[in-house]
LUMNUDO-670281 format. One record per residue (C-alpha): x, y, z; residue in one letter; residue number from 1. Coordinates in nm, 3 decimals, always signed. Layout:
<recs>
        x        y        z  torti  kekol
        X        Y        Z      A    NUM
...
</recs>
This chain:
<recs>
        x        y        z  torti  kekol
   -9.074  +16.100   +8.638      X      1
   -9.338  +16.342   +8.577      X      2
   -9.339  +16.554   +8.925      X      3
   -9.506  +16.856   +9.069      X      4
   -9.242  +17.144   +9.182      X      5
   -9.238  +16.956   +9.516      X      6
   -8.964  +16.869   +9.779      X      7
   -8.871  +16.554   +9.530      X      8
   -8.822  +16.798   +9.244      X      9
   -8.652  +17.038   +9.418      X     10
   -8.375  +16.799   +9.575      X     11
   -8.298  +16.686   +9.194      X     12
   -7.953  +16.596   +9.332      X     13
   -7.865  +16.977   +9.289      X     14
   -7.526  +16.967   +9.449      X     15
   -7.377  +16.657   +9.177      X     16
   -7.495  +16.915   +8.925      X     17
   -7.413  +17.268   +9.067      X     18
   -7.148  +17.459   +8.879      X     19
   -7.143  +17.222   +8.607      X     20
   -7.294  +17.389   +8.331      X     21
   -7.631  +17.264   +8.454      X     22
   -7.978  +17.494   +8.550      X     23
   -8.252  +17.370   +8.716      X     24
   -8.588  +17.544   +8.539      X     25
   -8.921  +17.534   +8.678      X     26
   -9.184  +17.612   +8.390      X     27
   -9.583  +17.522   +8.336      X     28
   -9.681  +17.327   +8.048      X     29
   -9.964  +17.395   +7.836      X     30
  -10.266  +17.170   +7.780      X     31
  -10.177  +16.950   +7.504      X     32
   -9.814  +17.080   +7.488      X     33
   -9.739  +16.696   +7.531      X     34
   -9.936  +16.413   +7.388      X     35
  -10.205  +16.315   +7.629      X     36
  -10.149  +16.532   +7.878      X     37
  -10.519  +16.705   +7.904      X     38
  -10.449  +16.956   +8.253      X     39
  -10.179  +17.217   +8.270      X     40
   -9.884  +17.073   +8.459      X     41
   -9.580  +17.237   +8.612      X     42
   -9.233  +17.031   +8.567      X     43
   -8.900  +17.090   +8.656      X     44
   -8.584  +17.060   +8.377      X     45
   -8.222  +17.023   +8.388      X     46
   -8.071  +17.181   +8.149      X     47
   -7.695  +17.122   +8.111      X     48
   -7.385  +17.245   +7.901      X     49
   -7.084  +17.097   +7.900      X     50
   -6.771  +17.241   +7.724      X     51
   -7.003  +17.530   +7.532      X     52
   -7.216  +17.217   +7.399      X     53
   -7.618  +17.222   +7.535      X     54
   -7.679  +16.899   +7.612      X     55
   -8.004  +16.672   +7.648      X     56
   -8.237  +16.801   +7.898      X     57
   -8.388  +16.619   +8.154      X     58
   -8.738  +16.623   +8.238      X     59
   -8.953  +16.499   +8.527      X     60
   -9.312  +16.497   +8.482      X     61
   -9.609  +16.256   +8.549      X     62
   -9.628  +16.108   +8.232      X     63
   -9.341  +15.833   +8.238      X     64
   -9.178  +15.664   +8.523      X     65
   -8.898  +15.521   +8.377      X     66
   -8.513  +15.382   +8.555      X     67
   -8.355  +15.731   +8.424      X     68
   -8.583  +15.941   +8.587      X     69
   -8.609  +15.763   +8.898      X     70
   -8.254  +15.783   +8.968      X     71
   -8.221  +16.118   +8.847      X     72
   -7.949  +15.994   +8.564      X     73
   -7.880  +16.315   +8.404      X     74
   -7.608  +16.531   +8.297      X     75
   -7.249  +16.362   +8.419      X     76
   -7.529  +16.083   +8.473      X     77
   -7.678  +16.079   +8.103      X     78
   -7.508  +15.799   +7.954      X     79
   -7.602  +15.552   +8.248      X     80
   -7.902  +15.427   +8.033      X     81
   -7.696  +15.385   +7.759      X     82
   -7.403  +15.179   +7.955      X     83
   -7.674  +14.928   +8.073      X     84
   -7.721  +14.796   +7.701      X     85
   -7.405  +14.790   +7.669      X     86
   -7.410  +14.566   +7.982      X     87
   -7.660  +14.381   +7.877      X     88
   -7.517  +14.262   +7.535      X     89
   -7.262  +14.138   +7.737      X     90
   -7.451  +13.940   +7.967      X     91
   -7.621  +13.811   +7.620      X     92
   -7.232  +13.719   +7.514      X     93
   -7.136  +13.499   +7.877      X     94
   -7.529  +13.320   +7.847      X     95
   -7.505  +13.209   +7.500      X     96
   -7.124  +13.079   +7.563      X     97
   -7.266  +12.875   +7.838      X     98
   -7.580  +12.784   +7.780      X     99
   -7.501  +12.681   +7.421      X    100
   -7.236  +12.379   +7.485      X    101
   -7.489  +12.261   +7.829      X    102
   -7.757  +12.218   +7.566      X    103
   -7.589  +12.012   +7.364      X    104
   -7.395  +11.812   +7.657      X    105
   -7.665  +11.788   +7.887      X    106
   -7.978  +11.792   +7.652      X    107
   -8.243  +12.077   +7.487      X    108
   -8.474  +12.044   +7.801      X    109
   -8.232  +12.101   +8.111      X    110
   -8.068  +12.404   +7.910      X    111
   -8.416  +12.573   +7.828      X    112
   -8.516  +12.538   +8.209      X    113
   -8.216  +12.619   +8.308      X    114
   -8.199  +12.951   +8.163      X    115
   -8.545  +13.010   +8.230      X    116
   -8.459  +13.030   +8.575      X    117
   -8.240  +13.246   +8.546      X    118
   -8.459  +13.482   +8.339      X    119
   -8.730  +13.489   +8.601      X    120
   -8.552  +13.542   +8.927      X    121
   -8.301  +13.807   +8.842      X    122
   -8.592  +14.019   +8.614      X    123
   -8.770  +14.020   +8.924      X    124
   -8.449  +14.106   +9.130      X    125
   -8.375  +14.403   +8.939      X    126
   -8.704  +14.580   +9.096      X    127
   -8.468  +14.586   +9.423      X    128
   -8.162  +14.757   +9.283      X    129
   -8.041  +15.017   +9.497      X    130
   -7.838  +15.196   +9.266      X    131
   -7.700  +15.154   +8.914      X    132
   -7.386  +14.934   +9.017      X    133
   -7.657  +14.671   +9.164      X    134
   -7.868  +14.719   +8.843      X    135
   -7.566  +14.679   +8.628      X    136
   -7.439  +14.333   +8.834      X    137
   -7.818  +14.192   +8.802      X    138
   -7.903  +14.308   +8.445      X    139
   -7.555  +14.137   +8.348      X    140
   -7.704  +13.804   +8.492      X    141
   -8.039  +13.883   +8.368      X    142
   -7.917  +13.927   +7.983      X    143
   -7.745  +13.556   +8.065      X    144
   -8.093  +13.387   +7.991      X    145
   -8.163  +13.547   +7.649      X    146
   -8.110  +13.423   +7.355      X    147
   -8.035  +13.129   +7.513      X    148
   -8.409  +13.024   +7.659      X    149
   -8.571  +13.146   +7.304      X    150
   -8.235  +12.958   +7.104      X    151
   -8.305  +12.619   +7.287      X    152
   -8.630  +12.646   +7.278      X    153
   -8.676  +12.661   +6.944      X    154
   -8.428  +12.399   +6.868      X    155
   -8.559  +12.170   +7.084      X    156
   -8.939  +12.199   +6.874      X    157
   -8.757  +12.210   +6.521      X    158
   -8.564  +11.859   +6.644      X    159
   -8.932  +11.707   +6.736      X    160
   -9.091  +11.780   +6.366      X    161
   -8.993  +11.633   +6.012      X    162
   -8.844  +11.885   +5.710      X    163
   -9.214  +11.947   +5.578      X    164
   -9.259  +12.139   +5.962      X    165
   -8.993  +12.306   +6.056      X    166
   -9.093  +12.624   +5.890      X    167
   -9.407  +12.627   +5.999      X    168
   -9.261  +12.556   +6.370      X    169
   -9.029  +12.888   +6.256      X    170
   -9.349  +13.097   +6.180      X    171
   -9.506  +13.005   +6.456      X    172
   -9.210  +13.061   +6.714      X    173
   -9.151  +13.414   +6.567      X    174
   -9.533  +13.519   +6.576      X    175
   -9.568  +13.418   +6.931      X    176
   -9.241  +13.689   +7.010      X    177
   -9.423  +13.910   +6.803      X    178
   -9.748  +13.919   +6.988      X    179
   -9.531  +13.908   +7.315      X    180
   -9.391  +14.274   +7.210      X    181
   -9.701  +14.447   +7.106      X    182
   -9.845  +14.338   +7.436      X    183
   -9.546  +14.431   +7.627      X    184
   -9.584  +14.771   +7.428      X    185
   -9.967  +14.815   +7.540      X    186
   -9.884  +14.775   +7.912      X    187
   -9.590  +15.012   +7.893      X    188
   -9.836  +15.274   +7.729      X    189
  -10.117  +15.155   +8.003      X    190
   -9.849  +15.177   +8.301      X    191
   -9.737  +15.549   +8.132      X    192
   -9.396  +15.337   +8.149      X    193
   -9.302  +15.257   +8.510      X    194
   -9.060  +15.048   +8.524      X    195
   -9.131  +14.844   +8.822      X    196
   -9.490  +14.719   +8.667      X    197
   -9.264  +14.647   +8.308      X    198
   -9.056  +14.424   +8.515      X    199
   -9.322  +14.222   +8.685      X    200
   -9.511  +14.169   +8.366      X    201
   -9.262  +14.088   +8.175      X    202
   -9.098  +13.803   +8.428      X    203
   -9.399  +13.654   +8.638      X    204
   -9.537  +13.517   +8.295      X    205
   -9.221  +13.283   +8.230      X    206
   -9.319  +13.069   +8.621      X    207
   -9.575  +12.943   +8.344      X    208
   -9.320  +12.751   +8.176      X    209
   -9.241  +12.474   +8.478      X    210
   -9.643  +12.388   +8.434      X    211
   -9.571  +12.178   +8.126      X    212
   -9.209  +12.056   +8.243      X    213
   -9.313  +11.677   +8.256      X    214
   -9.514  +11.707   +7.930      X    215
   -9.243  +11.852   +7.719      X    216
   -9.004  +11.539   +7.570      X    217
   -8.614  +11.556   +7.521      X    218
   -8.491  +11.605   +7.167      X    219
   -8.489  +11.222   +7.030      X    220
   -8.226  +11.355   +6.800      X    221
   -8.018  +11.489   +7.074      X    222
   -8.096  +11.168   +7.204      X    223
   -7.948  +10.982   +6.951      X    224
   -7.656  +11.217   +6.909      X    225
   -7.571  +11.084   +7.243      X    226
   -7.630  +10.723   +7.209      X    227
   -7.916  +10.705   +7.385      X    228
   -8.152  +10.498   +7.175      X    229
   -8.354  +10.323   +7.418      X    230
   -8.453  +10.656   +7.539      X    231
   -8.454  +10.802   +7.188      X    232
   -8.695  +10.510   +7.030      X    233
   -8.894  +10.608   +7.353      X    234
   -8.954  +10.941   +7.304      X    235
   -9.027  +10.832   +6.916      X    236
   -9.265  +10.612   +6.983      X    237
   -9.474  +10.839   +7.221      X    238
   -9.494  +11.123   +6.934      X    239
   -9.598  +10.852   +6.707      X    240
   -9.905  +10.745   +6.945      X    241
  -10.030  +11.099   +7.001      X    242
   -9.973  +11.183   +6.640      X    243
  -10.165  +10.859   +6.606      X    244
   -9.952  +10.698   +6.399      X    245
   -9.829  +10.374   +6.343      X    246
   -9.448  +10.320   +6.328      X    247
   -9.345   +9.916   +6.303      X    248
   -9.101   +9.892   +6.628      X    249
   -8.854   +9.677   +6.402      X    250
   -8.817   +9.971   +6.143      X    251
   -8.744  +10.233   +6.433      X    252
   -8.489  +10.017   +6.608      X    253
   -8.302   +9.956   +6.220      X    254
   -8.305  +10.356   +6.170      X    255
   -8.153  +10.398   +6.512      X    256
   -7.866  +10.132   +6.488      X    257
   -7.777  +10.319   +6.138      X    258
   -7.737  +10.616   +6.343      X    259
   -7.544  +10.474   +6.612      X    260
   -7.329  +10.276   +6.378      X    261
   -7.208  +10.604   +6.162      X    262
   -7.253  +10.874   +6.479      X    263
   -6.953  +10.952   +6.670      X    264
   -7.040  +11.139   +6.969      X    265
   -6.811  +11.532   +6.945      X    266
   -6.817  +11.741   +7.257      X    267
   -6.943  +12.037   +7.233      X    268
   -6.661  +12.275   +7.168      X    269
   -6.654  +12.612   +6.956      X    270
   -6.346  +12.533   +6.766      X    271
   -6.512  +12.202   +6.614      X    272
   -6.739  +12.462   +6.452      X    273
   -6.374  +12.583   +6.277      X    274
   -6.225  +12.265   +6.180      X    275
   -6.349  +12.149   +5.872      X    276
   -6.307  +12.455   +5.572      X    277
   -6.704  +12.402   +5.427      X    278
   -6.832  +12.437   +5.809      X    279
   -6.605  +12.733   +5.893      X    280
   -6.730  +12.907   +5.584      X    281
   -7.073  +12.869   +5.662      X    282
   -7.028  +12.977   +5.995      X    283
   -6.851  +13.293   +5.922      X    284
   -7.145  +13.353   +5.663      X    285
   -7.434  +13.292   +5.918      X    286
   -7.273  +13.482   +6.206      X    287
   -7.232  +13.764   +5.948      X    288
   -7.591  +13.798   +5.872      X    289
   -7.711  +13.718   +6.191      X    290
   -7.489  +14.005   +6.350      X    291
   -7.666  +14.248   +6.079      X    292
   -8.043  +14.120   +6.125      X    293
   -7.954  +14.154   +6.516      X    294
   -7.883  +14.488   +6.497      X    295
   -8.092  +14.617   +6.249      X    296
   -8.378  +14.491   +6.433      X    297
   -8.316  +14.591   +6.822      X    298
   -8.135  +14.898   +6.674      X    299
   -8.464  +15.003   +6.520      X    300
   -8.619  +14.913   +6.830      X    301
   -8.397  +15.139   +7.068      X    302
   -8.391  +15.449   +6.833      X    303
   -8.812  +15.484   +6.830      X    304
   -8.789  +15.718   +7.014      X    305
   -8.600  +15.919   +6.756      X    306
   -8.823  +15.855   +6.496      X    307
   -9.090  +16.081   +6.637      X    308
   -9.477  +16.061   +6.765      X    309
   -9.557  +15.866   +7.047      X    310
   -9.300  +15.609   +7.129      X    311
   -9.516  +15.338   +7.236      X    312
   -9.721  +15.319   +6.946      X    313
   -9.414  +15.407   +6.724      X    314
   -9.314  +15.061   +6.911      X    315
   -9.609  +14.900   +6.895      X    316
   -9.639  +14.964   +6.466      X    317
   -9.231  +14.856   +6.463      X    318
   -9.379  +14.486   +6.641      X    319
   -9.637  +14.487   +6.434      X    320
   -9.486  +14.550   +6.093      X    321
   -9.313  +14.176   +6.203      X    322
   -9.702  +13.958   +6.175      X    323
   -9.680  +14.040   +5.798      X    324
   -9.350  +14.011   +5.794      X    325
   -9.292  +13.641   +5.939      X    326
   -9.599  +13.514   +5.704      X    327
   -9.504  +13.626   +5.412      X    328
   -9.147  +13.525   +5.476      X    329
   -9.269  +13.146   +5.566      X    330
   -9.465  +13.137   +5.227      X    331
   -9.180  +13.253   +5.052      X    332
   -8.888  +13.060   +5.213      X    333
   -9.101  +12.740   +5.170      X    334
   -9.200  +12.821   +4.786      X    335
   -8.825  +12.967   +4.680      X    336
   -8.584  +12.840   +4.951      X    337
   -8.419  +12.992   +5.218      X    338
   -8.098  +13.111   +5.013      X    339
   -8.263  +13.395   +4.795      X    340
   -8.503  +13.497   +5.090      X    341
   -8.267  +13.601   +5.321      X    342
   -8.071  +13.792   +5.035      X    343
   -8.390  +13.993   +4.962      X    344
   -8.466  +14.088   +5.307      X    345
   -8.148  +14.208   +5.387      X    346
   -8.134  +14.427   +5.062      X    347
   -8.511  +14.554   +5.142      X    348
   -8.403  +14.634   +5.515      X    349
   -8.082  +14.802   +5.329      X    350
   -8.330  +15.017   +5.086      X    351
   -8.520  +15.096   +5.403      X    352
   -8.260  +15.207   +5.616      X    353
   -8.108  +15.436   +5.359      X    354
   -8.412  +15.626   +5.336      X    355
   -8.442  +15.712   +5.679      X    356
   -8.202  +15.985   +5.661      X    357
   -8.415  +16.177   +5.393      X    358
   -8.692  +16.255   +5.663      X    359
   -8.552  +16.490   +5.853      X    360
   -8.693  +16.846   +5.853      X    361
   -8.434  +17.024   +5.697      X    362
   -8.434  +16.847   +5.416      X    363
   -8.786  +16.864   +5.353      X    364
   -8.712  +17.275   +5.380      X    365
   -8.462  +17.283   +5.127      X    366
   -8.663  +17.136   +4.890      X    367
   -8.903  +17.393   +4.786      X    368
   -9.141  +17.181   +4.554      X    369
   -9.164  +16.953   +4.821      X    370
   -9.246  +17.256   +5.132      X    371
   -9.542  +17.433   +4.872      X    372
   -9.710  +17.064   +4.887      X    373
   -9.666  +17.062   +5.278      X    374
   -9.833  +17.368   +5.313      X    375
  -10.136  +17.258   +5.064      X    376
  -10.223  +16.989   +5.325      X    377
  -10.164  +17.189   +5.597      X    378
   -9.858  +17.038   +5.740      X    379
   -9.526  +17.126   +5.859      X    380
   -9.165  +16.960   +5.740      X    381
   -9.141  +16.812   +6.110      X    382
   -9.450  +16.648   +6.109      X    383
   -9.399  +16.521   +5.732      X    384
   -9.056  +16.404   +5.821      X    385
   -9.157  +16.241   +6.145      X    386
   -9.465  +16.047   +5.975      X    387
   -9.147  +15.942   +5.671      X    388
   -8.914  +15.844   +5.900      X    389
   -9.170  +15.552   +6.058      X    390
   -9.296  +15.477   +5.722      X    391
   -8.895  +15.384   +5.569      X    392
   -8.812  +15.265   +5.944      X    393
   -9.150  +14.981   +5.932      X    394
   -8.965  +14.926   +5.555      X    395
   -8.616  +14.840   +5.703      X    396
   -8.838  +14.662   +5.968      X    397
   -8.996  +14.435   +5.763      X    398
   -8.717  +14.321   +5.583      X    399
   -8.470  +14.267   +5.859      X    400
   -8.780  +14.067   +6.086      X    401
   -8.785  +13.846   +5.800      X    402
   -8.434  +13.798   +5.730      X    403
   -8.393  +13.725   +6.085      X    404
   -8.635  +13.448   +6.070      X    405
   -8.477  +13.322   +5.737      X    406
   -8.145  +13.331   +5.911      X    407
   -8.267  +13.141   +6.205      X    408
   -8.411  +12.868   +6.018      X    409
   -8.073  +12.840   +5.873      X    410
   -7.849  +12.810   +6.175      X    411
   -8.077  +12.544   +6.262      X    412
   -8.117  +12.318   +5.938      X    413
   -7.695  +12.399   +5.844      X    414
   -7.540  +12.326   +6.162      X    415
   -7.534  +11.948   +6.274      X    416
   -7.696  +11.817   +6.515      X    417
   -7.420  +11.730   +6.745      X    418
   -7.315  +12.086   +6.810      X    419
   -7.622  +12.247   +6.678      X    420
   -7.675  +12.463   +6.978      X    421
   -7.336  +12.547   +6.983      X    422
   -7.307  +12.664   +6.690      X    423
   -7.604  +12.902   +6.744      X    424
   -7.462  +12.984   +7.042      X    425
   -7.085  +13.062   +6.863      X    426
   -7.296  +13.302   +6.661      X    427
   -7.497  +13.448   +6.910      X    428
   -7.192  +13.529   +7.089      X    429
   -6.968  +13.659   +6.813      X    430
   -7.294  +13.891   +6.687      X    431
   -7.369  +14.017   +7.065      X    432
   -7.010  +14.108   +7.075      X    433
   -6.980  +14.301   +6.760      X    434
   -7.328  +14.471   +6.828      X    435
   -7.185  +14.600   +7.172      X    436
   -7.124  +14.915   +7.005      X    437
   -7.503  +14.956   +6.880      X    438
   -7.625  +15.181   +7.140      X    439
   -7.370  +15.444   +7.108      X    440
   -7.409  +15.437   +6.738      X    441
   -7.764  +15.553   +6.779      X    442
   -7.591  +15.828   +7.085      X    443
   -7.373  +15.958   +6.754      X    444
   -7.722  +15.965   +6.598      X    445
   -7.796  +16.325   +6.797      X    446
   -7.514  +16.405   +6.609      X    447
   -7.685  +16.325   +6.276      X    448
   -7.952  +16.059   +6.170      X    449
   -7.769  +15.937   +5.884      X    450
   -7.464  +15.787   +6.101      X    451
   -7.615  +15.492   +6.245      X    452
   -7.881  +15.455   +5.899      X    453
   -7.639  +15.450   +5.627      X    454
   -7.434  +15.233   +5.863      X    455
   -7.676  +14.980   +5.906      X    456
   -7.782  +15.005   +5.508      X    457
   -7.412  +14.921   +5.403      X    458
   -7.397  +14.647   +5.609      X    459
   -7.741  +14.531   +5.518      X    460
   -7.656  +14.508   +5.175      X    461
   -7.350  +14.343   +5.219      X    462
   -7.495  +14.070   +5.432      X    463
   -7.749  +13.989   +5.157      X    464
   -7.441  +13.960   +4.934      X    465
   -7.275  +13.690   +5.146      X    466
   -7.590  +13.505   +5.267      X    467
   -7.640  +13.400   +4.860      X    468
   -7.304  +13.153   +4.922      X    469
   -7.511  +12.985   +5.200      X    470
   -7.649  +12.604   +5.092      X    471
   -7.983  +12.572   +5.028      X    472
   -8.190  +12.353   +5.311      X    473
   -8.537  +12.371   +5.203      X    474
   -8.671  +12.058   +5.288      X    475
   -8.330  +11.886   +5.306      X    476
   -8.260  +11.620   +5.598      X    477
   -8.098  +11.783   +5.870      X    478
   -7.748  +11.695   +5.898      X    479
   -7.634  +11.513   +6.203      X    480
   -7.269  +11.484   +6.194      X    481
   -6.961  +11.700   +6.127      X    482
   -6.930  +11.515   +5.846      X    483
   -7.216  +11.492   +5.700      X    484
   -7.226  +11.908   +5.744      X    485
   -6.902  +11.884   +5.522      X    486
   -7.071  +11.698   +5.214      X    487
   -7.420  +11.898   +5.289      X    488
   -7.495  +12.142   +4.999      X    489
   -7.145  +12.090   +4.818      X    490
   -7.316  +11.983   +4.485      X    491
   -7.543  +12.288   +4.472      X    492
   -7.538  +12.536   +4.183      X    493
   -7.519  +12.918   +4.246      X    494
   -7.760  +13.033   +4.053      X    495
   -8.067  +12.802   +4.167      X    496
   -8.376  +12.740   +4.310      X    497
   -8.506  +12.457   +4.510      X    498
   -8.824  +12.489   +4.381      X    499
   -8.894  +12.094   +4.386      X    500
   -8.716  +11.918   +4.674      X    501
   -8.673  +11.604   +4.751      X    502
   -8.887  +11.379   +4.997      X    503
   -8.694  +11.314   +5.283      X    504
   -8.715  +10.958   +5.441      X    505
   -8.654  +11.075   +5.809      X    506
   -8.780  +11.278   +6.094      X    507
</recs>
């Protein structure tokens, strides 16, 4: 919190700090010292050593307004903003493990709204936290509604559309989360960061999703999963008038007895996911490379600050490295498949995360070829390495954004349909509890850069080694039983492409 050397500043909780290691420094900053600050402006610092070490200062000025500096979370205190991701991932692990299974049990529609809820009151809740217990209780409960509201969501439109869709549907989904981050990006940089304005403009928008609530239809393959065809043929035929098509009622209600002759309702439980070998393969696979894309991608996200410049338009380039990204991904998945599209991305995001670690300034010293060209254009090895750094991290960017959409498309078309939330919700729970330890990863990266990079490129490139045993699904009817999940794929060739698929008779 960017503060004059007032009262406020003064009563930086001095006694939690006094005697130890910590001084309290009043100094004047220069005009320009920091990025668009265009007066002089005095500021108070906490500086702290612990154990001989100099730790992170902390730093209240008027630029940003953010939870740490509010609550003074410094020194003994430091790690506080790091222990609410943690939190938070963990929240993500209780939501998917019960939002998942209610999806599937009690439909696509009451799950999305269900979590939405949830999303909208506690975000706006957290604005009244006292302290950081309450913000850790409501930002568990918070983190319950993600990725649950974006994983039913999108299940619930890929179920509505035939094969030739459902990437576009994909595209489409992952654009609109796109946009949503640049513009959440914008205000942050508008608002100078306070968190209190974040909050309400990131929650009050979702009260927008109850005004299409009777407009949006169930699943009619959910529908069907659960024997109810009467409702299912319903739903069908409404799509069919709006699409304005016609669809002979005879032919609908033969398709739907074949279904409910060969469907045998399974209740949605994780271990079904485990029982058959083919299935339990494919889910280790896809929770695998899922886990990796997941934190590649929000591990990029959280460590822009790192990578040097201003952090909101660091942020806003990451987001929008991910437009390009998603559509050249959808032309690709739907022109090669999704197999060897997903094992490309990963390796790119691999390539790009390696090459992170080259940036930094000391490097760039050492090398004196390299520091004689620096000084032709009139730059320094910090700059050079900072402008580098965002240049390999967009790279590793724009590979994981699209293996993450590959990889969702996957979950979606592999998993049947009677536990097809659940088993995106088994994965997003096994992945948000491996990727607990993915903020203090980047906390060892203070240490050096290279610890959390060259641990994300190794596992990068081993995802995009598994993902290659995955079945191809391009354009392939979505499989609605455990059974058919079994047979789906089994005749499939390693080394292929599904470059001409088959028409598929069935929405």
């Amino acid at each position: 919190m960017v503060l004059g050397w007032n009262e406020k500043c003064a009563a930086l909780e001095w006694g939690t700090y006094r005697g130890s290691g910590c001084e309290r420094v009043q100094r004047t900053l220069k005009r320009g010292e920091i990025e668009e600050l265009h007066e002089p402006a005095v500021i108070c610092e906490l500086r702290c050593e612990m154990g001989g070490s100099p730790l992170r200062k902390l730093r209240f000025y008027k630029k940003f307004l953010t939870i740490a500096s509010e609550f003074s979370w410094a020194c003994g205190k430091s790690r506080y903003a790091t222990d609410l991701l943690t939190i938070h991932s963990a929240g993500h692990i209780f939501g998917s493990f019960v939002f998942g299974p209610l999806s599937d049990y009690f439909g696509r529609k009451a799950g999305f709204f269900a979590a939405a809820t949830v999303q909208w009151i506690f975000g706006l809740a957290l604005i009244l936290a006292p302290n950081f217990t309450g913000f850790a209780i409501l930002t568990f409960i918070y983190a319950w509604s993600f990725p649950a509201v974006f994983q039913i969501g999108f299940i619930l439109a890929v179920e509505q559309v035939g094969p030739d869709h459902r990437g576009r549907i994909n595209v489409i989904v992952n654009l609109a989360w796109t946009l949503g981050m640049c513009v959440i990006a914008a205000f942050a940089w508008v608002v100078r960061g306070h968190w209190v304005h974040l909050a309400l403009i990131a929650n009050l928008p979702v009260l927008l999703y109850y005004l299409y609530i009777w407009l949006l239809e169930e699943s009619p393959r959910w529908l069907a999963s659960r024997n109810q065809m009467e409702k299912a043929e319903s739903v069908l035929l409404r799509i069919a008038e709006k699409n304005e098509v016609e669809v002979p009622r005879e032919k609908l209600e033969r398709m739907l007895r074949e279904v409910e002759e060969r469907e045998q309702p399974v209740m949605p439980q994780y271990f079904a996911l485990l029982r058959g070998p083919v299935m339990r393969a494919r889910t280790f696979i896809m929770t695998f490379s899922y886990y990796v894309s997941l934190a590649l991608y929000y591990g990029l996200h959280m460590d822009v600050g790192n990578l040097g410049g201003n952090p909101f338009l660091s942020t806003i380039v990451l987001a929008g490295i991910e437009f390009p990204s998603y559509y050249v991904t959808y032309l690709v998945m739907e022109r090669f498949g999704r197999r060897w599209t997903s094992c490309g991305l990963l390796i790119l995001s691999a390539l790009g995360c390696a090459l992170v670690p080259s940036t930094d300034s000391v490097n760039f010293e050492r090398r004196l070829i390299f520091a004689s060209f620096l000084d032709s254009v009139g730059t320094d090895a910090n700059t050079a390495g900072a402008v580098l750094r965002i240049v390999w991290a967009v790279v590793a960017k724009f590979g994981v954004s699209g293996a993450y959409q590959v990889i969702y498309q996957q979950q979606v078309e592999i998993f049947p349909t009677v536990l097809r939330s659940t088993g995106m919700a088994f994965v997003s729970v096994v992945s948000a509890v491996l990727a607990i330890p993915i903020p203090y990863l980047l906390y060892l990266g203070e240490i050096h850069i290279a610890i959390p990079y060259a641990t994300w490129a190794v596992l990068s490139l081993a995802a995009g080694i598994v993902a290659s045993f995955l079945p191809e699904t391009l354009k392939k009817d979505l499989p609605d039983t455990l059974e058919d999940s079994e047979l789906f794929g089994k005749t499939q060739k390693f080394w292929s492409f599904n470059l001409a698929p088959p028409k598929s008779g069935m929405v």
